[in-house]
C-alpha positions in Angstrom: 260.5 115.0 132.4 257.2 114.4 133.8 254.5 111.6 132.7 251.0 112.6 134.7 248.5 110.9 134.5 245.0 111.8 136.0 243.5 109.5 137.9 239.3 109.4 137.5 238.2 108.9 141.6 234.5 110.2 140.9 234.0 106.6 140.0 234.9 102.9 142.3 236.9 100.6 140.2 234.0 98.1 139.1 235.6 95.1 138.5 233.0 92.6 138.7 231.8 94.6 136.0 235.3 94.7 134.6 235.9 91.4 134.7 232.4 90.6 133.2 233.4 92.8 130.5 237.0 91.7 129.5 235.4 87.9 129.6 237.5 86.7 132.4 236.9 82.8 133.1 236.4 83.6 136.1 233.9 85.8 137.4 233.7 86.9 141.1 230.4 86.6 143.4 228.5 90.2 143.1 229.3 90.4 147.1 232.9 89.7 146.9 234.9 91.5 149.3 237.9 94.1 148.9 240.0 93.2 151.9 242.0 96.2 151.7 241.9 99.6 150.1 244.9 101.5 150.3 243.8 104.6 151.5 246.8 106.7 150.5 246.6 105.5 146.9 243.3 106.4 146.3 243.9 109.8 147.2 246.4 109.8 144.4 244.5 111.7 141.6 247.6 112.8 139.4 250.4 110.3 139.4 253.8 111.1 137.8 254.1 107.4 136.4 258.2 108.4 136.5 258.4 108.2 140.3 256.4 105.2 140.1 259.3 102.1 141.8 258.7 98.8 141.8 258.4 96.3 144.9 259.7 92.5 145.2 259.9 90.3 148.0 263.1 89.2 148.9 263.4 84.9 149.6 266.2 83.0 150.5 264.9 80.3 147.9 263.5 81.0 144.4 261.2 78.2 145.0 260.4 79.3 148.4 256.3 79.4 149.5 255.6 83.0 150.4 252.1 83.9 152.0 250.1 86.7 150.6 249.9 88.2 154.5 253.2 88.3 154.9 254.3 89.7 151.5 251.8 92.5 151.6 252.9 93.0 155.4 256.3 93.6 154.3 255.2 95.7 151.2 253.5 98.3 153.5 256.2 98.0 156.0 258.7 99.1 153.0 257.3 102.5 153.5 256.0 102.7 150.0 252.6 103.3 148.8 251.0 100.3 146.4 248.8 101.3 143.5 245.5 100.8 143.5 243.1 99.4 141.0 241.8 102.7 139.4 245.4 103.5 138.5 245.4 99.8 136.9 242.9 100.3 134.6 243.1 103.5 134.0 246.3 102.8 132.6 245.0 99.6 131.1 242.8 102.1 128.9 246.0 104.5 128.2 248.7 101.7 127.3 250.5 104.5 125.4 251.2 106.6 128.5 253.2 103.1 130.3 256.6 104.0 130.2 258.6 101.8 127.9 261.1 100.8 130.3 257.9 99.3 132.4 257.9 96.2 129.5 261.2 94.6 131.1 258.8 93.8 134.1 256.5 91.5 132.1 253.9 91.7 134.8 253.3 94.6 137.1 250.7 93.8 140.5 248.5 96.6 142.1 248.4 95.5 145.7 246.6 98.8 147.0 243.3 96.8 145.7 243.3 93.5 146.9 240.3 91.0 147.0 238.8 88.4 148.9 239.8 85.4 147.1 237.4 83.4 149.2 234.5 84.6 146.8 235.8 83.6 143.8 235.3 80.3 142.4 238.3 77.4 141.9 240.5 79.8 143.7 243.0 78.3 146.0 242.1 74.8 145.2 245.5 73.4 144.7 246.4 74.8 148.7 244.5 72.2 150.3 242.7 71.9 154.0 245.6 74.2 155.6 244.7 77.5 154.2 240.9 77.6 154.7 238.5 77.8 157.7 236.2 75.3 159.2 233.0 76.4 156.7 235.9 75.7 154.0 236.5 79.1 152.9 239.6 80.4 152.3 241.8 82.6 154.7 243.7 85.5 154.3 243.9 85.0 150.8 243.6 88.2 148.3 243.4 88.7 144.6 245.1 91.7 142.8 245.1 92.7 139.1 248.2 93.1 137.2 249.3 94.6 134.3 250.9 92.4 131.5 253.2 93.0 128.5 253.1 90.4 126.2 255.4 89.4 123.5 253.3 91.1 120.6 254.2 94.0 122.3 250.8 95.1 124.1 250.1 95.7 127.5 247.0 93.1 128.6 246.1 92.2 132.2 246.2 89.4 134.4 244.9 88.0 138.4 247.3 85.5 139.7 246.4 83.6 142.6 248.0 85.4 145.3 251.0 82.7 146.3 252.1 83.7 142.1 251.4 87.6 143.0 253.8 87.9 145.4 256.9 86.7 143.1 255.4 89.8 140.9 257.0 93.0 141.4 254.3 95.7 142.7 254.2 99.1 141.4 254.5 101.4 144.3 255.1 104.8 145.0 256.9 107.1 148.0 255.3 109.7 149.6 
């Protein structure tokens, strides 16, 4: 059985906007940056949400620090393809087309939009002096939205900082 979903690329995910408009806390600079663009995910425009697997980085440690850079690096080296966020909120908007088993995950990432966490403000604070350049800005640092479930049983979305994103399993597909 199939579960297609149509995926609206007319139109750039706007999440500035989005953000704005789901009252985030925090709110990106209008210039932020998208590092990266999967560019096989967005030329997904119907997505059988059934094929759809999940990614998780593997560590020796539960506890173990895993950088962003090498977490997506090993994503993309996997050979699968990371969804992007269109497909995030488009199925943000259709909650009742998430298959059910998708709940177990709790939280669901969308690596094939990630953002310059540099631009946003507070982020990476706790990392210290190690992970930023000499003007003070972060490096290599990304921001990705995820899906949520929460225990009142609807689906609701998230952006970890990026060292919490790569403990979440990404929702990927093979092609």
């Amino acid at each position: 059985m199939t579960n297609i979903i149509q995926i609206d690329r007319n139109n750039e995910f706007q999440y500035v906007e989005f953000l704005k408009r789901e009252g985030a806390p925090i709110i990106p600079k209008q210039n932020s940056t998208v590092i990266s663009e999967d560019s096989r995910a967005l030329a997904l425009v119907d997505l059988d949400l059934n094929k759809v697997v999940f990614y998780r980085f593997k560590v020796q440690y539960p506890d173990h620090y895993i950088s962003e850079k090498k977490f997506f690096d090993s994503l993309i080296g996997s050979g699968l393809v990371p969804l992007d966020a269109n497909i995030f909120e488009t199925l943000l908007r259709n909650p009742e087309r998430i298959p059910r088993s998708w709940e177990e995950k709790k939280i669901i990432s969308f690596y094939g939009t990630r953002l310059s966490e540099k631009d946003i403000p507070g982020a990476g604070e706790s990392r210290g002096e190690e992970s930023r350049d000499e003007e003070g800005n972060l490096e290599n640092s990304a921001m990705v939205f995820c899906l949520m479930f929460e225990k009142n049983g609807k689906w609701t979305w998230c952006c970890p900082m990026p060292d919490n994103a790569c403990r979440i399993e990404s929702a990927c597909i093979k092609i």
